[in-house]
C-alpha positions as CSV (number, residue, x, y, z in Angstrom):
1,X,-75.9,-81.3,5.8
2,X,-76.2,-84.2,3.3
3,X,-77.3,-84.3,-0.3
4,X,-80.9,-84.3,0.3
5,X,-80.1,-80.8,1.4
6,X,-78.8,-79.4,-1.6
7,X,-81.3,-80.7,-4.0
8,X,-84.2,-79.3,-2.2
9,X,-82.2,-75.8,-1.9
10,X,-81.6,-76.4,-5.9
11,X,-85.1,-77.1,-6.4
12,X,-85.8,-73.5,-5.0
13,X,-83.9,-71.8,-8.1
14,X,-85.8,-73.5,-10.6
15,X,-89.2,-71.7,-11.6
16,X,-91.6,-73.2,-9.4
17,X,-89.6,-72.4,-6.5
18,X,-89.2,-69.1,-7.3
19,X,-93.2,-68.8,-7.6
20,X,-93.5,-70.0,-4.4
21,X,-90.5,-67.8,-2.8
22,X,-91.7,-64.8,-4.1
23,X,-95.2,-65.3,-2.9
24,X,-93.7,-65.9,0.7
25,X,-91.7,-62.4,0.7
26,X,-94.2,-61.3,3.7
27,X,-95.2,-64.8,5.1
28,X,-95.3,-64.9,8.9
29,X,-93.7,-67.7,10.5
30,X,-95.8,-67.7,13.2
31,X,-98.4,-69.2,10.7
32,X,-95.7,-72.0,9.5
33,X,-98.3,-74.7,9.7
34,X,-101.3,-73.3,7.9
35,X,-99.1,-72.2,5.1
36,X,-97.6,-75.3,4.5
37,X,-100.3,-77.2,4.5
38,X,-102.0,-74.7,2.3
39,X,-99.1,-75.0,-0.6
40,X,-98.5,-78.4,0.0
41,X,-101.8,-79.0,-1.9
42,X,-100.2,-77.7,-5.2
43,X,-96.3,-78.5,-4.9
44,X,-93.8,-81.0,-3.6
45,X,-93.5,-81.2,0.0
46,X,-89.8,-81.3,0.2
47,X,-90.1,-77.8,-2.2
48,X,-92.6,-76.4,0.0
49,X,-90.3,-76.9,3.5
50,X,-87.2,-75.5,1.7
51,X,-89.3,-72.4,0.4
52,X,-90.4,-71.9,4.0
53,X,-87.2,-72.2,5.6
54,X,-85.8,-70.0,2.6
55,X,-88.7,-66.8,3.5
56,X,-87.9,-67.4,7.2
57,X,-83.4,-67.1,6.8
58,X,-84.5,-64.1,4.4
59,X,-86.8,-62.3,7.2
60,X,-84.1,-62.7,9.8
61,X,-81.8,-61.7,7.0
62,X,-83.1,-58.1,7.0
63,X,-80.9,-56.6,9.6
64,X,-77.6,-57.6,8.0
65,X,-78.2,-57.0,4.6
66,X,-80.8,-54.4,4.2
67,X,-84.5,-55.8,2.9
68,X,-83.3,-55.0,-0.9
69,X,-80.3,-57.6,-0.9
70,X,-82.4,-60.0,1.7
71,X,-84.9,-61.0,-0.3
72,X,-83.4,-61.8,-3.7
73,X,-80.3,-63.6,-1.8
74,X,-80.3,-67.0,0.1
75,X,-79.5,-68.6,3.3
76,X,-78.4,-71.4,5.7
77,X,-79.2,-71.2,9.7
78,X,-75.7,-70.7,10.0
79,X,-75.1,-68.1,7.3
80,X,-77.4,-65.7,8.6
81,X,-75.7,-65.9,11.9
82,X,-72.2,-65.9,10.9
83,X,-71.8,-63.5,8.1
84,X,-70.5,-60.4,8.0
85,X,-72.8,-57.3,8.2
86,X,-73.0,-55.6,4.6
87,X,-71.8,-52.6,6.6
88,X,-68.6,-53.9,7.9
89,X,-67.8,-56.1,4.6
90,X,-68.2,-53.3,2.4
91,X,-66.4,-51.1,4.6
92,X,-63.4,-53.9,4.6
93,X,-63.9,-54.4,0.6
94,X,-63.4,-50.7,0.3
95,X,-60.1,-50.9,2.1
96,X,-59.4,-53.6,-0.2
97,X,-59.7,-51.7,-3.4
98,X,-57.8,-48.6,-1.9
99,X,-54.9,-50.7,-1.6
100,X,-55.0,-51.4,-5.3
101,X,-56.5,-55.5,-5.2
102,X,-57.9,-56.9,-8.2
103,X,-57.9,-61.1,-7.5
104,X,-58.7,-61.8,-3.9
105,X,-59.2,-65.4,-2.3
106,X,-61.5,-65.6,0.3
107,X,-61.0,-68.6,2.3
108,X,-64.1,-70.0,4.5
109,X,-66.7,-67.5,2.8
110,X,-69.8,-69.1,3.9
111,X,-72.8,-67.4,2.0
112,X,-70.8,-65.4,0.2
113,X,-71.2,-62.3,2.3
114,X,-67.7,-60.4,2.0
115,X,-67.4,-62.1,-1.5
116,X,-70.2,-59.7,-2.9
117,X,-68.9,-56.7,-1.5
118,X,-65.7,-57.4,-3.0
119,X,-67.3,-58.3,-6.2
120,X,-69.0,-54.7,-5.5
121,X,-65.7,-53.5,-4.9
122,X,-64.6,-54.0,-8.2
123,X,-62.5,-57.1,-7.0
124,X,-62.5,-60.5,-8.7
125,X,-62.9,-63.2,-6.5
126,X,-62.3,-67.0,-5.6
127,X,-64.5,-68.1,-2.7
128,X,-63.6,-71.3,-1.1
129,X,-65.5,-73.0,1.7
130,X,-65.8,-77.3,2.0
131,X,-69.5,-77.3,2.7
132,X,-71.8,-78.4,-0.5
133,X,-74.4,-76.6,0.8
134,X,-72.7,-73.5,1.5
135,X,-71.0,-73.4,-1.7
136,X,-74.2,-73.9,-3.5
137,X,-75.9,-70.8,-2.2
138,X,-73.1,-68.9,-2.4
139,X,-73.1,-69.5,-6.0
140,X,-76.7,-68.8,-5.9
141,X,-75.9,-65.3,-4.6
142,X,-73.6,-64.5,-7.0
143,X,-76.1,-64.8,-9.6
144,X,-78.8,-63.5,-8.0
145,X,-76.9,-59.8,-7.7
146,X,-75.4,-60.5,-11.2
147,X,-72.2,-60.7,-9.5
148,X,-71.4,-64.1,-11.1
149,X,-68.6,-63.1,-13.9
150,X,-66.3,-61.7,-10.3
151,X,-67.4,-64.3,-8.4
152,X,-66.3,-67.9,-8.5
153,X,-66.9,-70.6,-5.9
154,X,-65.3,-73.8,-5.3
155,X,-65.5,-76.4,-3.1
156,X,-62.8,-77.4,-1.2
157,X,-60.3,-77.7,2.0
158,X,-59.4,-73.7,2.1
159,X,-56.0,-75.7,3.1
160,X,-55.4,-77.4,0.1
161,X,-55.9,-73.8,-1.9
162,X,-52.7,-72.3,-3.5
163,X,-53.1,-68.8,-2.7
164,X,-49.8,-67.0,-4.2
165,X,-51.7,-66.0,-7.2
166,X,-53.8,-63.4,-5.5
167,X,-53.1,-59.8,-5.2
168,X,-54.4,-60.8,-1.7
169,X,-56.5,-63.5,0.9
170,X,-59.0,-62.9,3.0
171,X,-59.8,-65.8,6.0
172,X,-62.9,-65.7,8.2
173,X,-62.7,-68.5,10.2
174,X,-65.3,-70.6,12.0
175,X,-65.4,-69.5,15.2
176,X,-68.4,-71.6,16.3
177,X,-68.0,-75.2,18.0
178,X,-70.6,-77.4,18.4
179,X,-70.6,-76.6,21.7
180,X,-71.1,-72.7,20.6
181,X,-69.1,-70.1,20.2
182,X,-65.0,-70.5,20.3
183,X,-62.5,-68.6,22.3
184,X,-59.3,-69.9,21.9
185,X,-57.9,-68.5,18.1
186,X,-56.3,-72.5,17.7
187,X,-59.4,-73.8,18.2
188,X,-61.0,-71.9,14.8
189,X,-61.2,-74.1,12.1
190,X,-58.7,-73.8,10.2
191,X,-57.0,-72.6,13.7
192,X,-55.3,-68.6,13.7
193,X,-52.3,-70.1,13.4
194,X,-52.5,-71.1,10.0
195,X,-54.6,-68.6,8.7
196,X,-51.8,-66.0,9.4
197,X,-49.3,-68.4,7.7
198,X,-51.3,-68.6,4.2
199,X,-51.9,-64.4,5.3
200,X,-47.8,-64.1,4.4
201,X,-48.2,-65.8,1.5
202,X,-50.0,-62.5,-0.4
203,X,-49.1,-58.6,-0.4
204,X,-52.0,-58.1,1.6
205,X,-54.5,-60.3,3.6
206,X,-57.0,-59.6,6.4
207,X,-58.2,-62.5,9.0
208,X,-61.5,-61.8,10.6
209,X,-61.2,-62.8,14.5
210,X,-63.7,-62.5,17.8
211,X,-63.0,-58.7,18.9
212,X,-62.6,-60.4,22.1
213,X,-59.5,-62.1,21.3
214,X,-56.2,-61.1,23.6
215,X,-54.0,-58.1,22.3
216,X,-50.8,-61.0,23.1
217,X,-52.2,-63.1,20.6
218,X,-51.3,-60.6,17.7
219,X,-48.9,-61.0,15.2
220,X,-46.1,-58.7,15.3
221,X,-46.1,-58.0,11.5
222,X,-49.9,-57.4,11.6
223,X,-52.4,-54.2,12.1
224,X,-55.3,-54.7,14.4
225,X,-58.4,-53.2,13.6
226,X,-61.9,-53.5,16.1
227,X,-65.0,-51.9,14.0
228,X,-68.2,-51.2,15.7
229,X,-71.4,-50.8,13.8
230,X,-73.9,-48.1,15.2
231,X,-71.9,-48.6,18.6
232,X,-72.0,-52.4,18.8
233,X,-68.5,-53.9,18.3
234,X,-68.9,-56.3,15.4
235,X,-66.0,-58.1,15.0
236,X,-62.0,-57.6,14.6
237,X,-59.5,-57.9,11.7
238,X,-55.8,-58.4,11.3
239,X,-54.3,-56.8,8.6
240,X,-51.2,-58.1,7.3
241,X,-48.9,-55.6,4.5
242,X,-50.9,-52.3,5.6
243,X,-46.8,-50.8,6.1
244,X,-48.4,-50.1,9.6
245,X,-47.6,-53.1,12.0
246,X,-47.9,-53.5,15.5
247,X,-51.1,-50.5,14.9
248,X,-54.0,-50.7,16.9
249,X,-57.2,-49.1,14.8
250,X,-60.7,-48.4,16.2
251,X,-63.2,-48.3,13.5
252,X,-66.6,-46.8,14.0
253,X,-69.6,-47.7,11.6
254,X,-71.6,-45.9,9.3
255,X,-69.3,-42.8,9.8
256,X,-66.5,-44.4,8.8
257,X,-64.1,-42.1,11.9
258,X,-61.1,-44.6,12.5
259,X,-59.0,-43.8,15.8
260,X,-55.2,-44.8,15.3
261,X,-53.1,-45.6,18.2
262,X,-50.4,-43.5,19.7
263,X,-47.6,-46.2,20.3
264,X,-46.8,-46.2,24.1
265,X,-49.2,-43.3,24.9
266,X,-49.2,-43.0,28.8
267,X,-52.5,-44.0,30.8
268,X,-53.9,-40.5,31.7
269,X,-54.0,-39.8,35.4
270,X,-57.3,-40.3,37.1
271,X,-58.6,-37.5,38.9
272,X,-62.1,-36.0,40.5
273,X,-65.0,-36.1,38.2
274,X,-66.1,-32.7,36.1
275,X,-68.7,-31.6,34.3
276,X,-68.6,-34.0,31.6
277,X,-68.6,-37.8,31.6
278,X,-66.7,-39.9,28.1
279,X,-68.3,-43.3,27.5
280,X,-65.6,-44.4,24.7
281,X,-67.0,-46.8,21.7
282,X,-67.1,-50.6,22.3
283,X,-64.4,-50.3,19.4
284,X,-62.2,-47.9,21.6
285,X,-62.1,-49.9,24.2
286,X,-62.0,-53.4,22.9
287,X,-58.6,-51.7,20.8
288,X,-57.2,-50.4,24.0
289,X,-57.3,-47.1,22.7
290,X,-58.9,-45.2,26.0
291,X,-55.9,-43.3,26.6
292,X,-55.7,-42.0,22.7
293,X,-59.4,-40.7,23.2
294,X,-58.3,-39.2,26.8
295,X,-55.4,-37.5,25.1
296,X,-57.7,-36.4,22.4
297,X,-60.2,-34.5,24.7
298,X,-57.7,-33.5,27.4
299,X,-59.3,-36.0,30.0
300,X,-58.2,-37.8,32.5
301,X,-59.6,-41.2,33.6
302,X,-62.3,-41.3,36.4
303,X,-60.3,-44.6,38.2
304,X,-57.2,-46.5,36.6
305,X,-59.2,-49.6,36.1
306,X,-62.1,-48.1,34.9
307,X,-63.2,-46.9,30.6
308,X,-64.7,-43.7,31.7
309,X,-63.2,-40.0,30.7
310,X,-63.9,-36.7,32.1
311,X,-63.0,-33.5,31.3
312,X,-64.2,-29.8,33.1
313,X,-65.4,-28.4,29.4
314,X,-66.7,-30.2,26.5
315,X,-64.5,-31.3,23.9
316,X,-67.4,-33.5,21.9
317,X,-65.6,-36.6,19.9
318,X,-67.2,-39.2,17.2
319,X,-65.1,-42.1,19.8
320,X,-67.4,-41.3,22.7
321,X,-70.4,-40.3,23.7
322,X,-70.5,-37.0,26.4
323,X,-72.8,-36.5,29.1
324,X,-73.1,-33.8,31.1
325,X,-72.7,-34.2,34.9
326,X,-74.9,-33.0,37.7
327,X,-74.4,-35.1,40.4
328,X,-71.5,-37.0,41.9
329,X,-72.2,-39.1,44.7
330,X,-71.7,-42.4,46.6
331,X,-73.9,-45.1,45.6
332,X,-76.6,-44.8,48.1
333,X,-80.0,-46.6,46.3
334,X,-82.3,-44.8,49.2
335,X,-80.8,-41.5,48.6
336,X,-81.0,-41.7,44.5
337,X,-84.7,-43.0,45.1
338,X,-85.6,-39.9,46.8
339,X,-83.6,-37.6,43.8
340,X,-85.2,-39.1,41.2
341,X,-88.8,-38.5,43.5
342,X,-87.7,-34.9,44.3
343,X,-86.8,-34.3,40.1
344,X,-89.8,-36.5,38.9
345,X,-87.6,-38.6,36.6
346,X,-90.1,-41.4,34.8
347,X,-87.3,-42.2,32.3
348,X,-84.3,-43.5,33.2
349,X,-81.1,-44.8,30.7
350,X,-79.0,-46.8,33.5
351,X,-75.5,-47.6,32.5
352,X,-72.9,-49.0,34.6
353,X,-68.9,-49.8,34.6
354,X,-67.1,-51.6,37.4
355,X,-69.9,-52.2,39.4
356,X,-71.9,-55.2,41.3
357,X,-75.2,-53.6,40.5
358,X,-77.4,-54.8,38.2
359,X,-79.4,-52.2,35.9
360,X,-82.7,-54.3,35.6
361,X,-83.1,-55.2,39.2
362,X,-82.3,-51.4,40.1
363,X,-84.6,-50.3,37.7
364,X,-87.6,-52.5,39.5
365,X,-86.4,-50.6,42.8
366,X,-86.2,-47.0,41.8
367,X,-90.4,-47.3,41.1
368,X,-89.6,-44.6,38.3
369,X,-92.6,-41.6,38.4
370,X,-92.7,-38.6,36.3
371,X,-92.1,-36.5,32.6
372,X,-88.5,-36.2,33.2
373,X,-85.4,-38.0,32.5
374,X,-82.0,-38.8,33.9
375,X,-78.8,-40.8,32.9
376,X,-77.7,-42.6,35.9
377,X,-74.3,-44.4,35.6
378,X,-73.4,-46.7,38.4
379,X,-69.1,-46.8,38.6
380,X,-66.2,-46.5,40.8
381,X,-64.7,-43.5,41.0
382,X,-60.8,-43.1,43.0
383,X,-62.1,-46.9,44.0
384,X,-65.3,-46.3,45.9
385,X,-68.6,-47.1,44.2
386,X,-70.4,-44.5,42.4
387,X,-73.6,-42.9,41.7
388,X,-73.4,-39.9,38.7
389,X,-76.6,-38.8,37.3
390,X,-76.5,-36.1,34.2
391,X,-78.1,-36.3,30.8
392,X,-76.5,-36.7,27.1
393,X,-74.5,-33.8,25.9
């Protein structure tokens, strides 16, 4: 992203830009070409691409941050894909301020995401990132919510940053390549392995990582927290002076329920499947807290390998969702073809665990017909594959 880039996004926070931004608030991208030529009769060209780019980030922006915050802040390609949902930052900030931090550094914080919910949070804030761009509308942000007095950005190498300081350091490394995303916690930039380093060097620090990263990889000292936003896990967070290390934490978001891990909690048996079928949270699951959940509804586990729960009477929990039971059988596609005839199911929610079959393709071969509908959940159950049908609890 080179200069040219920043003063055509500065450009947009003068007056004229701002004329033209706010008259793009409902501007459909689909009509890109029309528009621009239209406004490229009465402005800059370079102004007039920037704004349009700007109103498009802002639209996509929506989902994260809510359409209030979308459309007064501002955007790069990458920001809107990388940051943090206001959700999950605020939910972090707020664990923040519990623990009593006032001056935070937060290392690599692109847009400025988890910066203004710490601002929010009452917390003061250095936000570091190397990228000119970045750090301009990050700045830009910070003003725009009149968050500028707790917020202040610099440009730099968040390696060169001194952060002892700070009540406490937040890292969110890059975990995209540019050959997309990245797996391997070294390969971050900076890598894990440093983050957790300049994560000692504060009373507390959190280090935002993919939730797919491997429990081994860890650090002994730190807590290990998954969050999920309306059921989709979001992202995962190692917390370093929580006085609770080596915890594994299952957040679920908006309700804010967090699951804590029972240290060396036995797998629960598996047995026969009852009346009432578990699907624990992405969260749950990612944490490797299935057993906690099991223990917590007096379940047992439908096969060893597999995430499912049952139980013989409902014991409804916020970590998973219940369904209730009605048929247990081996998977058989021309016998559930003629149930779902004989029931007149039309609707159809397929879900499946541990098994070859693919929801979509089934979907095209079960030629659905009818006002009724069905949960079908395709599994293996004591290792043969499985057919349950039932309906939410």
């Amino acid at each position: 992203m080179g200069h040219v880039d920043v003063d055509a996004f500065d450009s947009l926070l003068g007056d004229e830009g701002q004329a033209l931004l706010s008259g793009l608030r409902d501007y459909d991208p689909a009509k890109e070409l029309a528009t621009a030529t239209r406004l490229r009769r009465d402005h800059p060209p370079a102004l007039v691409s920037a704004a349009l780019t700007q109103a498009a980030l802002r639209q996509r922006a929506v989902a994260k941050f809510g359409p209030e915050d979308a459309h007064r802040m501002y955007f790069t390609p990458n920001g809107v894909e990388q940051s943090t949902r206001t959700s999950v930052a605020e939910y972090r900030a707020s664990r923040f301020a519990e623990f009593g931090v006032r001056r935070m550094a937060d290392l690599c914080c692109g847009i400025g995401g988890d910066a203004i919910a710490l601002a929010r949070a009452g917390v003061s804030v250095l936000a570091v990132d190397r990228d000119p761009l970045t750090c301009a509308v990050a700045r830009a942000n910070a003003e725009a919510l009149g968050l500028a007095e707790l917020i202040e950005v610099r440009r730099a190498d968040v390696t060169e940053v001194d952060t002892r300081p700070f009540d406490a350091v937040f890292v969110d490394p890059a975990r995209r390549g540019g050959r997309g995303r990245v797996f391997d916690p070294e390969a971050y930039s900076p890598p894990l392995s440093w983050a957790v380093e300049a994560a000692r060097t504060t009373p507390r620090a959190a280090l935002k990582i993919a939730p797919g990263v491997p429990h081994e990889v860890v650090p002994e000292d730190a807590e290990a927290e998954w969050i999920s936003d309306h059921g989709q896990v979001k992202e995962a967070v190692l917390w370093f002076g929580t006085a609770r290390p080596g915890l594994r934490r299952a957040t679920l978001l908006p309700s804010g329920h967090s699951l804590l891990g029972t240290p060396l909690l036995p797998a629960p048996e598996p047995g026969p499947v009852g009346r009432w079928l578990y699907e624990p949270d992405g969260a749950v699951i990612r944490a490797h807290l299935v057993a906690d959940v099991a223990a917590r509804v007096g379940g047992r586990l439908i096969d060893p390998t597999i995430a499912y729960i049952t139980t013989d009477e409902l014991r409804p929990t916020p970590f998973a969702t219940a369904y209730e039971i009605t048929d247990v059988l081996p998977f058989n596609l021309k016998r559930l073809k003629a149930l779902l005839r004989e029931r007149e199911v039309g609707i159809a929610t397929i879900k499946k665990r541990g098994s070859a079959v693919e929801p979509e393709q089934l979907r095209k071969k079960l030629r659905l017909e009818g006002g009724n509908a069905c949960t079908i959940v395709l599994t293996r159950s004591a290792g043969s594959p499985t057919m349950l049908l039932g309906h939410p609890a």
